[in-house]
C-alpha positions in Angstrom: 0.0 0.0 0.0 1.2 3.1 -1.2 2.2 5.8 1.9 -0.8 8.1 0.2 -3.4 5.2 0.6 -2.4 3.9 3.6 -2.8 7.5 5.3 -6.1 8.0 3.7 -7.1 4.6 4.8 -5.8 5.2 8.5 -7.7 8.7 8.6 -11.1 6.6 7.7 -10.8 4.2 10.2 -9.9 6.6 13.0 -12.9 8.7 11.9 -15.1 5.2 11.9 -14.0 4.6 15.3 -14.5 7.5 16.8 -18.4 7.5 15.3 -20.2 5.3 17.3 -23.8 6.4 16.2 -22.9 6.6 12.7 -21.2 3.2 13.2 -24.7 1.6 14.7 -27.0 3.0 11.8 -24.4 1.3 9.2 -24.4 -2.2 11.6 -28.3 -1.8 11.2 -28.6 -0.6 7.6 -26.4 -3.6 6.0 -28.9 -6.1 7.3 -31.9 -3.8 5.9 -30.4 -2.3 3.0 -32.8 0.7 2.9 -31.4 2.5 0.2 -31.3 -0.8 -2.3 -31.2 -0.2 -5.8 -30.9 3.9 -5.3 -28.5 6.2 -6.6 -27.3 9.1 -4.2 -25.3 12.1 -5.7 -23.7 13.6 -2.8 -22.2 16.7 -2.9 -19.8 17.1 0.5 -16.5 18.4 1.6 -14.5 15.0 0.8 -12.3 14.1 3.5 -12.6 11.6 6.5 -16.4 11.8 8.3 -17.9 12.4 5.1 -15.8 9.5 3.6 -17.4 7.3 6.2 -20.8 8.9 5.6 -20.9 8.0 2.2 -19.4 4.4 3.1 -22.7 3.8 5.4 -25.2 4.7 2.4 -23.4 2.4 0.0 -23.8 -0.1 3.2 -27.4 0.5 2.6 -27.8 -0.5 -0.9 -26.9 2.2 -2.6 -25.0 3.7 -5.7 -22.8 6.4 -4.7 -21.1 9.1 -6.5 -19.5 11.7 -4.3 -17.8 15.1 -5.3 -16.6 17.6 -3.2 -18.8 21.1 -2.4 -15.5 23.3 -2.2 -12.9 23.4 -4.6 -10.1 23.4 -1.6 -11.8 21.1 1.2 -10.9 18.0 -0.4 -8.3 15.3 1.5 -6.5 14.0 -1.4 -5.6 10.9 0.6 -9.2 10.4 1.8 -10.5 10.4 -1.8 -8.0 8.2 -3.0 -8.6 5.1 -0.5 -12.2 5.7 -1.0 -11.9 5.2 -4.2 -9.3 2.0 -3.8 -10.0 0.5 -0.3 -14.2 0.7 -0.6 -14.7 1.1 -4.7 -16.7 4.5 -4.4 -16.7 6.6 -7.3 -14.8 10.0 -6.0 -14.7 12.8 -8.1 -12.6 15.8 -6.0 -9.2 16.7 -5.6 -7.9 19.5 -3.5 -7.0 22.5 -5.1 -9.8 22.2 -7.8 -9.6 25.1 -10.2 -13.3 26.5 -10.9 -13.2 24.2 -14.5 -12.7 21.2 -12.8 -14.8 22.0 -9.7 -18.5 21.9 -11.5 -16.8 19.2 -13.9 -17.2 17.0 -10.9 -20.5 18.1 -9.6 -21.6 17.3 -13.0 -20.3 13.7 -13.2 -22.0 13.5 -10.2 -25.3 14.2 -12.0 -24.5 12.5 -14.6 -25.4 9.3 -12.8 -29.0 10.5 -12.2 -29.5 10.4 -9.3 -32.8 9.6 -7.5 -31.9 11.4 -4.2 -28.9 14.3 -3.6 -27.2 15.1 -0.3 -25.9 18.6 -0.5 -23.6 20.6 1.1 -24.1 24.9 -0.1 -27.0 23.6 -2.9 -24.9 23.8 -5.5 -26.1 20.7 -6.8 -29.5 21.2 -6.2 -29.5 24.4 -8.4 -27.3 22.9 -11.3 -30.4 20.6 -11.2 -32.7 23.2 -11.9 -30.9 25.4 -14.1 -27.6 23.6 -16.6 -28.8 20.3 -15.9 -32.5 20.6 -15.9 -32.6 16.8 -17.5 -32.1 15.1 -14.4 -35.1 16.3 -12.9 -37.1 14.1 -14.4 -35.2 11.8 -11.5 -34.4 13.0 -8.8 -37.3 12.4 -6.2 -35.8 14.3 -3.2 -32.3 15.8 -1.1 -30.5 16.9 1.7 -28.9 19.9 2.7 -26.1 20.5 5.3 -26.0 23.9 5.6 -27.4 27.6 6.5 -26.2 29.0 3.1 -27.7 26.2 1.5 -31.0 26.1 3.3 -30.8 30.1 2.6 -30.8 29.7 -1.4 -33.2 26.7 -1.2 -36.0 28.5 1.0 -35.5 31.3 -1.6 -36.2 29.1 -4.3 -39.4 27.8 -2.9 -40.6 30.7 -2.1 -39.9 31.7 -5.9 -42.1 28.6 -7.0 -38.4 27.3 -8.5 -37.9 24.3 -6.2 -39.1 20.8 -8.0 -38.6 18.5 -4.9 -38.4 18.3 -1.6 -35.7 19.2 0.4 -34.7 18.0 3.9 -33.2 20.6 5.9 -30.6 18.9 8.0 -28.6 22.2 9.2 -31.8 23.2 10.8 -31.4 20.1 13.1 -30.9 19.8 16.7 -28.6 17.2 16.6 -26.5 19.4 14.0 -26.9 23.0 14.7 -26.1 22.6 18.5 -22.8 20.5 18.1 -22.1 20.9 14.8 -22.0 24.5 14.3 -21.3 25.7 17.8 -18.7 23.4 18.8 -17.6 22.0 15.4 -17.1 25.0 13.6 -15.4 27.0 17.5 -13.0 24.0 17.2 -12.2 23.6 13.6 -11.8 27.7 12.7 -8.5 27.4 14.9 -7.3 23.9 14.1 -7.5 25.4 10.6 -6.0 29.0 11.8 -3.1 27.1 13.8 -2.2 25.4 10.6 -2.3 28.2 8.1 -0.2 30.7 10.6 1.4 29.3 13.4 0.5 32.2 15.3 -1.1 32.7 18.9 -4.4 33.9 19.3 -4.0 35.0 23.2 -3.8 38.5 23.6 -4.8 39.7 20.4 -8.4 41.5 19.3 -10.2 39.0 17.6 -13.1 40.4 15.5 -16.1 37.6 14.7 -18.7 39.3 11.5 -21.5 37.5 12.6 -23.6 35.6 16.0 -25.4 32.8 14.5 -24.9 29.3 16.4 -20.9 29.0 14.1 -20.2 32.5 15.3 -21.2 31.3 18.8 -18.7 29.0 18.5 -15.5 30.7 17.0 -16.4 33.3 19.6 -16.5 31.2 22.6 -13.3 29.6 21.6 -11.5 33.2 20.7 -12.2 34.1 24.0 -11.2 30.6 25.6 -7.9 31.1 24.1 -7.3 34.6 25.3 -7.7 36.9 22.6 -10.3 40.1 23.4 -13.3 39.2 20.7 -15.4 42.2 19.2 -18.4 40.9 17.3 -20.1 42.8 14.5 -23.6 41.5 13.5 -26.8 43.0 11.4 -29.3 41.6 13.7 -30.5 43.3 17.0 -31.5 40.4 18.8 -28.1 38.5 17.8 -26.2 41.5 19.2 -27.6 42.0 22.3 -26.8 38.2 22.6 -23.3 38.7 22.0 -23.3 41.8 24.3 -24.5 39.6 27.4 -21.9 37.1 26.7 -19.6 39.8 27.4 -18.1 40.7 24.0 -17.3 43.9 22.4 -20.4 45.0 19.8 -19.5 47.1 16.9 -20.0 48.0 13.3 -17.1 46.4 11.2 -16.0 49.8 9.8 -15.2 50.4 13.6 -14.1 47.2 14.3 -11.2 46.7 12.2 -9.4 49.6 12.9 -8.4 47.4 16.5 -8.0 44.0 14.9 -5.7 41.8 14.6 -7.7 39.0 13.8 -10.9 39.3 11.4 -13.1 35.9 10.8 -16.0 35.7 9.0 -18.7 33.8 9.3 -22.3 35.1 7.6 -23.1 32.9 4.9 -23.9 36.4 3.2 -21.0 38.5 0.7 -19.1 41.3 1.1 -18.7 41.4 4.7 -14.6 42.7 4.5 -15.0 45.5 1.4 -13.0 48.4 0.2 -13.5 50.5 3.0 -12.9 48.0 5.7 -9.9 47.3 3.6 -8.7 50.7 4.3 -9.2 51.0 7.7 -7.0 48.2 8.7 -3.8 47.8 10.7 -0.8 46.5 9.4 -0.3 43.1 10.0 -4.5 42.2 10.2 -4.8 38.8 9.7 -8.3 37.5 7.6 -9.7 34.2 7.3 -13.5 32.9 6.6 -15.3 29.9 8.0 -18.5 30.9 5.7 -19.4 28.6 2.8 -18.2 30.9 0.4 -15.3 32.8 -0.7 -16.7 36.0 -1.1 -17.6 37.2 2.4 -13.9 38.8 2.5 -13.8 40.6 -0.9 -10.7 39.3 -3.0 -11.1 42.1 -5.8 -10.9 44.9 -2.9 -7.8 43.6 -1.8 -6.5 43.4 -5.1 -7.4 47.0 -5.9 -5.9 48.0 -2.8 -2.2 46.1 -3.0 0.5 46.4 -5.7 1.3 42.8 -5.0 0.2 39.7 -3.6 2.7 36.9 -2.6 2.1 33.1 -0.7 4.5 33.6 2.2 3.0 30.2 4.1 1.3 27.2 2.7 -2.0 28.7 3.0 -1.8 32.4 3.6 -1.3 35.3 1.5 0.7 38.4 2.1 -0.9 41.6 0.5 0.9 44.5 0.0 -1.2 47.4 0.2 -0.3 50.8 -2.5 0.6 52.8 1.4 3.5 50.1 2.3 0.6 47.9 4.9 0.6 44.1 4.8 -3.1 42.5 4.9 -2.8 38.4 5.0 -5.4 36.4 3.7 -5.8 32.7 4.9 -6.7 30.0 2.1 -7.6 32.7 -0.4 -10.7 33.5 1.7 -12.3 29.3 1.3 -13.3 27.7 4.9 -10.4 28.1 6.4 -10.9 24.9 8.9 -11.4 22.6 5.7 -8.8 24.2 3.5 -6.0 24.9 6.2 -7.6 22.0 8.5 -9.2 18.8 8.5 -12.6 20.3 9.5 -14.9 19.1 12.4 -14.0 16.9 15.0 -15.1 13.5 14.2 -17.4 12.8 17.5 -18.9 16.2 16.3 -19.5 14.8 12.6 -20.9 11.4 14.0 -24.1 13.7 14.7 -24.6 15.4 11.7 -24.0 12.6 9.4 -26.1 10.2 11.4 -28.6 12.7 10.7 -27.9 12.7 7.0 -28.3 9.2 6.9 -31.5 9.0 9.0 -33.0 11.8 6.5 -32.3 10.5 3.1 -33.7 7.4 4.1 -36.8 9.1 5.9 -36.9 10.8 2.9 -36.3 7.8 0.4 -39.5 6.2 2.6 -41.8 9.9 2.3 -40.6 11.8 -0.7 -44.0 11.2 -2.5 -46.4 13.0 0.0 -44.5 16.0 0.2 -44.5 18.6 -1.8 -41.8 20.4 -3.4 -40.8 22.8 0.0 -37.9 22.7 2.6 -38.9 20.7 5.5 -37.5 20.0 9.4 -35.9 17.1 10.1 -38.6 15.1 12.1 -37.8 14.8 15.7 -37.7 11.4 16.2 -34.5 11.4 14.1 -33.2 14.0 16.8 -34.4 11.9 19.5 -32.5 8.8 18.1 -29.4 10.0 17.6 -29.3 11.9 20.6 -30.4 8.6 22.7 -27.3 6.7 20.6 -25.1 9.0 21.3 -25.4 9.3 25.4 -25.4 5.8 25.6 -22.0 5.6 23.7 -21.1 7.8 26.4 -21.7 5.9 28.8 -24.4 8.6 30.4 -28.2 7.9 31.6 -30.9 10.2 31.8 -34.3 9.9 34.2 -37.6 9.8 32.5 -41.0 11.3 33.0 -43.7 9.1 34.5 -46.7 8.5 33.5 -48.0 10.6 36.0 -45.4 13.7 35.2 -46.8 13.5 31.5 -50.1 13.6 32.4 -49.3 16.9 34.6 -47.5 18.4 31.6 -49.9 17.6 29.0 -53.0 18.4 31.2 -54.8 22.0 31.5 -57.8 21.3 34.6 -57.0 22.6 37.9 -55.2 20.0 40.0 -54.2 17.7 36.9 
């Protein structure tokens, strides 16, 4: 075994053991091969817990093709003993130029596939706009993500959306672990890789409070830096406030950092102006979907050069002598400079995946073409699965306490 297939192989099975739900639903789905005789298009940052994700599914029954949703996320060796060790068909590579990115989303298509797991929704557009063919079948997907679940609730509500669409970032068992913790984690695995450089003492700006701001925040502050957060929602920003962080607008904010991280899902977060109001030295990096929350072009208008002085960071000179850096040319920074979310972390969201396709594999044809919640039973499930793999117990209600809870006459 080659030293490039041997480590992707080791990185799989230290993920697998480290998944014990995922690793029950796969024991039970290869003696009732739910998905028999399906094709599943998946669409997923390629690298260890999604490796094993897709392994489970074609445990199930099913055909699986799997690209990767970001051109830079992909773990070469991951893909390669995929591909050799269990006989998937992989199409990513890390370092994807934008040609050869959507060249493998559309091999994936090409299979047509009855159900898509998505990670962003940029297969489930391609199926409704360059590759319209294959919605003839397609019966229903997945999606991982806020930015996805963003562009596909926008579709619906444009009448655009052809199928149904489970929203698995929307998910208990995902957006409590996944994003919070996960993505806390992750952002600084990824940043501790790129730079090598401490985050304690430093002001560390957050653009945005959802539940992965939460998290890059709480860990920003665990590791001593002094965290400002900048947010467009009132509610959010009083949050932040009473978890004692700084509050600002970004145009004030950057002047004092020395650390910016985004993390929006929207664009144009770092622009022009921003751009000019920074220190010397400011260091940038995204943990968004997207690479355009931190506006490349700006920082091309603004510097006369721009050089990679590290693996994954880029030094720009600005035209009045400044140095802006810019971590893995503004991609997820913990999937392009790291090896994303913890793998007890990922056991949750992918055993939620799996749950959902085939929930929606058994449901697809009373339901209409909308964005639905993940049932909570599947919550319910995976949470039970996962205490008891941690060894903890919980108490119950009696029948007695539900009645109280459930009642509404005096004395019930």
């Amino acid at each position: 075994m080659d030293d490039e297939l041997k480590r992707g192989s080791l990185r799989l099975h230290w993920a697998e053991s480290h998944m014990p739900v995922l690793r029950d639903i796969r024991k039970r789905f290869i003696d009732e091969q739910p998905l028999a005789g399906l094709k599943v298009g998946m669409a997923l940052h390629t690298e260890a817990k999604t490796g094993m994700l897709a392994v489970t599914l074609a445990d199930a029954g099913a055909e699986i093709r799997l690209a990767s949703c970001n051109p830079l996320s992909t773990d070469d060796s991951v893909a390669l003993a995929l591909r050799e060790e269990f006989g998937l068909k992989v199409y990513a590579k890390k370092w994807e130029s934008s040609e050869e990115y959507y060249r493998n989303l559309n091999a994936v298509l090409d299979m047509s596939p009855d159900f898509i797991i998505d990670d962003g929704a940029d297969l489930i557009a391609m199926s409704h706009t360059s590759r319209k063919e294959v919605l003839s079948t397609v019966k229903a997907a997945n999606e991982e993500t806020t930015t996805g679940v963003v562009r596909l609730r926008a579709m619906a509500a444009d009448g655009a959306l052809k199928f149904p669409v489970l929203d698995i970032n929307d998910a208990k068992m995902k957006f409590l672990f996944d994003n919070r913790y996960g993505t806390g984690q992750s952002a600084f695995d990824g940043w501790m890789n790129a730079t090598n450089l401490i985050v304690a003492g430093k002001r560390l700006v957050v653009a945005g409070y959802g539940w992965c701001g939460k998290g890059v925040a709480m860990r920003a502050k665990g590791l001593g830096a002094s965290v400002i957060v900048t947010e467009v929602d009132p509610v959010k920003a009083i949050e932040a406030k009473m978890d004692g962080l700084e509050v600002m607008k970004m145009i004030d904010a950057v002047k004092a950092a020395d650390i910016i991280i985004t993390v929006t899902g929207c664009k144009d977060i770092i622009t022009a102006e921003h751009i000019a109001a920074m220190k010397d030295g400011c260091v940038l990096g995204n943990v968004g979907h997207f690479d355009n929350e931190i506006s490349k072009p700006a920082l091309q208008e603004a510097s006369v050069s721009c050089e990679r002085v590290r693996d994954f960071i880029d030094e720009y000179k600005m035209k009045d002598g400044r140095s802006l850096y810019l971590i893995a040319e503004g991609r997820l920074m913990n999937l392009a400079a790291g090896q994303g979310h913890p793998a007890e972390i990922m056991d949750m969201s992918f055993a939620t995946q799996a749950l959902g396709i085939v929930h929606m594999s058994r449901h697809y044809k009373e339901m209409e073409p909308k964005v639905y919640a993940v049932p909570h039973e599947i919550d319910s499930e995976i949470a039970s699965i996962k205490l008891k793999s941690m060894g903890v117990e919980i108490d119950s209600l009696t029948d007695s306490q539900v009645s109280y809870i459930t009642g509404w006459k005096e004395g019930t």
